[in-house]
N, C-alpha and C positions, 0 to 999 in steps of 0.2 A: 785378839784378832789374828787372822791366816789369812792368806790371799790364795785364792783356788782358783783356775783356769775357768773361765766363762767355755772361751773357743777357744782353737789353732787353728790358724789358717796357714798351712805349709806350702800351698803353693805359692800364695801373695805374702807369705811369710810376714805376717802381723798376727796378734794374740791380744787378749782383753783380760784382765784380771779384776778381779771385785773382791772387797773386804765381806770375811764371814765373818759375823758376830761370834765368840765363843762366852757359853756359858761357866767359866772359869775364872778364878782369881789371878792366874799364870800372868795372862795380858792385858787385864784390868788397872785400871788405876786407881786410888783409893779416895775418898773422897773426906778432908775433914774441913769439919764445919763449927764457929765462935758466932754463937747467940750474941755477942758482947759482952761476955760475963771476963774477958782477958785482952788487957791492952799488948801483953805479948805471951808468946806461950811456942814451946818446942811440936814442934809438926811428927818430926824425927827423927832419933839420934842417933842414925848411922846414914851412912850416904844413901844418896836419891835423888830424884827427878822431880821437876817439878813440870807441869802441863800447862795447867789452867788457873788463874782465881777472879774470884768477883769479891767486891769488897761496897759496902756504902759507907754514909756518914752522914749522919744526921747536927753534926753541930752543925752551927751560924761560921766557922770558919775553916779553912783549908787544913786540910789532916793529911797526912802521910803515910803510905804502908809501903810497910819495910820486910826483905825477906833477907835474913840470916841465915850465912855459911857455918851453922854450928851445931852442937849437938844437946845444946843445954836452953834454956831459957835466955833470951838477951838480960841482960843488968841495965840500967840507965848510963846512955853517954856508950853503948856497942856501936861499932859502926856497920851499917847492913852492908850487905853486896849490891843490893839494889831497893832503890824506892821510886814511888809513884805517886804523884799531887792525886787524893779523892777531893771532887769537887763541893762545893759546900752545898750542904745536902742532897747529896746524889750520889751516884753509882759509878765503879770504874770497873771493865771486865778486860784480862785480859788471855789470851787461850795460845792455841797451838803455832796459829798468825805471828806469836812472839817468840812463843818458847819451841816452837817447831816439832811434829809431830814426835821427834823423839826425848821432847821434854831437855828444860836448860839442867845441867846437873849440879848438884851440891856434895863436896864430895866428904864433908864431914859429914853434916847436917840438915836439917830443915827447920826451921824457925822464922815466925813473924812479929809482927810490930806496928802498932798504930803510933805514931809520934805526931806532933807538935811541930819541929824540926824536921828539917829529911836529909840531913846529913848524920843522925847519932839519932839513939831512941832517946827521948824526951816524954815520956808516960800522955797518952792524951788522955779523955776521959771513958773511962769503962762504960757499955751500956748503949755506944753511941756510933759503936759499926757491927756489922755481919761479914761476916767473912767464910767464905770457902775455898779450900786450895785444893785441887787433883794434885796429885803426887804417887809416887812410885818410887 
């Protein structure tokens, strides 16, 4: 994205600015997406932003998604930087309203995690969230 002059208004000295879409990777965000097939899994292993993710959960009980400052896969018993109750069987989205349009940074890593616990990863069970994170 670029922000290009709508108007100028020099006399009343006010200006309007609008986001252009660009067709480029440059200012894009990347978008990765977990069928379920990974209760945790490296995003990216060098520093990055994070935007946006949405996540569900189909078990009968409360799951946790966790987002790791690292560059590796979490191990069982990592502690994330941050987690989020997903409701039981439902969906949790969260977007730029949190991480702010210039994305929260991670300055090793990016790594997630469905847990059990939401204080440490705790393996919940594969199969049984979708998950997509924007990142940059």
């Amino acid at each position: 994205e670029t922000m290009v002059d709508q108007f100028v208004d020099q006399t009343n000295q006010v200006a309007a600015m609008v986001i252009k879409p660009l067709a480029v990777s440059t200012y894009s965000p990347t978008l990765f997406t977990n069928f379920g097939a990974n209760t945790t899994l490296n995003i990216k292993a060098t520093s990055g932003n994070v935007f946006s993710f949405y996540v569900t959960n189909t078990n009968a009980a409360l799951r946790y998604f966790q987002l790791h400052n690292t560059a590796t896969t979490p191990a069982g018993s990592a502690v994330p930087l941050m987690t989020w109750t997903i409701p039981i069987g439902g969906a949790l989205t969260l977007g730029t309203d949190f991480f702010t349009q210039a994305g929260m940074n991670f300055s090793t890593g990016i790594a997630f995690a469905t847990s059990t616990a939401a204080g440490i990863y705790t393996a919940a069970t594969a199969g049984e969230h979708y998950i997509q994170v924007e990142f940059k």
